[in-house]
N, C-alpha and C positions, 0 to 999 in steps of 0.2 A: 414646480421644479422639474426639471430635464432628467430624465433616467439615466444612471450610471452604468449605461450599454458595454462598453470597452476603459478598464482603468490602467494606466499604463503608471508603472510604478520603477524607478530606476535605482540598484544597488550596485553598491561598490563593494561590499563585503566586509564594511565595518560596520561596528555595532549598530552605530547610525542609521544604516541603510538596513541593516537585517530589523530591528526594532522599526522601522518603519513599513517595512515589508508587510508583517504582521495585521498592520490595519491596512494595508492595501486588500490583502488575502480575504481577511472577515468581512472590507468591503465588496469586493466581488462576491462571494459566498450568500449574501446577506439580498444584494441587488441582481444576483443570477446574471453576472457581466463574465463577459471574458477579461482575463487579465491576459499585461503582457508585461512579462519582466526585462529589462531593457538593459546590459550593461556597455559601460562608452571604456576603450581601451584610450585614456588619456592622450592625445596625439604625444607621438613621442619627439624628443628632441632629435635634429638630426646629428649623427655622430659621422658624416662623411666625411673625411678629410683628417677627423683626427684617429688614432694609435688605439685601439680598442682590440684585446690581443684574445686570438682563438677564434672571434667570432666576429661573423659580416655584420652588418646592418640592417640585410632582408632577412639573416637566421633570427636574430635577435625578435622585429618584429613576427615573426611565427613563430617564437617560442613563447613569448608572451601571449599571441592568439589562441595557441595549444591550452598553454595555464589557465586563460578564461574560461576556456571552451569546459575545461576539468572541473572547475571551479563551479562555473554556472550547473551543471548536472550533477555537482556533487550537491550544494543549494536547495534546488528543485526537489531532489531525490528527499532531502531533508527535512524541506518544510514543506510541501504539495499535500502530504498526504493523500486523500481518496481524492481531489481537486484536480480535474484533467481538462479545466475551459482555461489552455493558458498558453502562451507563446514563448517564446525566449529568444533575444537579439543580442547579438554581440557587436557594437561597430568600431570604430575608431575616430576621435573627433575632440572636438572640445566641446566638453558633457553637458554645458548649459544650449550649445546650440543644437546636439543631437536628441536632445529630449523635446526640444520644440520643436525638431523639423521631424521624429518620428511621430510626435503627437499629431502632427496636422496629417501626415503621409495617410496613418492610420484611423483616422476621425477619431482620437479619443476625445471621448466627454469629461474624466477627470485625471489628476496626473497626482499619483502621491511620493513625495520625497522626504527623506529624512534633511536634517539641518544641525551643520555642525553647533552652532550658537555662536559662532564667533563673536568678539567684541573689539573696540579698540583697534591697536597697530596690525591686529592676527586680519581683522574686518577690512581695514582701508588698504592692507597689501592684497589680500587674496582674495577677497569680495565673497561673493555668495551665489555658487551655485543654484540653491536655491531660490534667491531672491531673482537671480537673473532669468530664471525658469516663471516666477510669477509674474517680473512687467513683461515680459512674451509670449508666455500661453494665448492662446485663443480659446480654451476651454480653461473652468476651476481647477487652482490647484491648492492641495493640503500638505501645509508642512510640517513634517510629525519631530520634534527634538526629544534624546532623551530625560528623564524623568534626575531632575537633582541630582548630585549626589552617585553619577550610574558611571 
């Protein structure tokens, strides 16, 4: 087996992603890997052309970058503890391609994500982040769903 040198692990700040975090962390910790925690600012819709009142469409995307940016270091601050082998990305993109084009940019060797569980109509509209992340990795990846009942 391949050593798990660099694990790149991507949250969105739901429970999903935070509980998945978790064994990213222990897995770094465990295999002496750097981590790198990767969050994707959902490409946003464009809103040119129509009535959106107060505010532009370049404010709107930096204000949302700001939010991340807050977001992500309030996280980090959170859950790091004494853990200082780690990186933090913010990009903007659609989240199943930015996880495979930073895992390759990066060489990571495994890539951990949380998985809503979709089934059914929620599965065949909105697919699976996840799943789309495992037929395109180049490297393993582990999908962490929460526990029953959570």
């Amino acid at each position: 087996m391949k050593p798990f040198t660099r694990i790149l692990t991507a949250i969105d700040f739901s429970e999903n992603s935070d509980y998945a975090f978790d064994y990213a962390l222990t897995l770094a910790k465990q295999f002496d890997s750097q981590l790198m925690v990767l969050h994707v600012i959902n490409e946003p819709v464009d809103l040119r052309g129509f009535y959106v009142p107060h505010i532009s469409f370049e404010q709107l995307e930096k204000e949302i970058e700001e939010g991340a940016e807050k977001m992500m270091a309030k996280f980090c601050s959170a859950k790091m503890g004494d853990f200082t082998s780690f990186t933090t990305s913010i990009v903007t993109g659609i989240p199943y391609e930015e996880v495979i084009r930073t895992a390759e940019e990066t060489a990571a060797s495994l890539i951990v994500l949380g998985t809503h569980g979709r089934t059914g109509l929620d599965h065949l509209i909105f697919g699976s982040t996840a799943e789309r992340v495992v037929r395109g990795a180049s490297c393993p990846v582990l999908t962490i769903r929460l526990p029953a009942g959570q």
